[in-house]
C-alpha positions in Angstrom: -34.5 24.9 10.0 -32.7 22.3 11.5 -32.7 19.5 9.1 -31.1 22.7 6.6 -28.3 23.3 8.8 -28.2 19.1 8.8 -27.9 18.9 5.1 -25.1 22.4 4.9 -23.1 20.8 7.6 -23.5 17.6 6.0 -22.6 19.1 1.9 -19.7 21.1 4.0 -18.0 18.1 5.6 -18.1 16.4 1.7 -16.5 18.8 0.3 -13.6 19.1 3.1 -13.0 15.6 2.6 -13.4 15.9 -1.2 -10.7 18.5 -0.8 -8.8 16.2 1.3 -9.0 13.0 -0.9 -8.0 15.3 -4.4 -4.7 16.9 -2.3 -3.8 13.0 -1.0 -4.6 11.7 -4.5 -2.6 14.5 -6.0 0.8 14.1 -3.9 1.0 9.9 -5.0 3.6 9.3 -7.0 4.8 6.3 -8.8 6.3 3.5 -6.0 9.3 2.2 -6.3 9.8 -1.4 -5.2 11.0 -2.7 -1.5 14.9 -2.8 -1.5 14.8 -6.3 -1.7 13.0 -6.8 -4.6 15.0 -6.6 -8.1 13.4 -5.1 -11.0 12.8 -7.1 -14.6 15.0 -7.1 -17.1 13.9 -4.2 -19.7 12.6 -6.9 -22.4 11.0 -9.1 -19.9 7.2 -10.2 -20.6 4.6 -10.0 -18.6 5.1 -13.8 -17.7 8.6 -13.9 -17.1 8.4 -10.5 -14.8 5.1 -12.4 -13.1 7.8 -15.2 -12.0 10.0 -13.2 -11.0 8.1 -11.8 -8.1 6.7 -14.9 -7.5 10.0 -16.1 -7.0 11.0 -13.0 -5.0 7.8 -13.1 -2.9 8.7 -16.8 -2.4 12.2 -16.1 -1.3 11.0 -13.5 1.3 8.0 -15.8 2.6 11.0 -18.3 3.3 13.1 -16.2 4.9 10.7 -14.8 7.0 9.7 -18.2 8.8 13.4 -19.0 8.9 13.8 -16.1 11.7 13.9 -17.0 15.7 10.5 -16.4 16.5 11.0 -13.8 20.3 9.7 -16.3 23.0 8.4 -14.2 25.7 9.7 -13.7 29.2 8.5 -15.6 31.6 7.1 -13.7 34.9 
């Protein structure tokens, strides 16, 4: 009896997060890119659009360690 309500609590918590997963999975929608990043040009190939985020993920890297690091306070 009690490895039965084991095995319906167990189906009963898959399904909730079946449910769950399917309504999360449902609601995703395309994503547009960060703000910083500039789309391809429309008749861009696969390359040249593989550069350009290269490029653009390069650019952002650089930038990133360019910025003051916060030195901490002293107590």
């Amino acid at each position: 009896m009690r490895g039965l309500f084991g095995i319906v609590g167990l189906l009963l918590t898959l399904a909730i997060v079946g449910v769950l997963a399917k309504k999360q999975l449902g609601s995703v929608t395309t994503v547009a890119p960060p703000a910083g990043f500039a789309s391809a040009p429309a008749g861009a190939s696969v390359q040249q659009q593989s550069q350009l985020m290269q490029q653009q993920v390069k650019q952002s890297v650089e930038n990133t360690m360019q910025q003051a690091r916060p030195m901490p306070e002293d107590k």
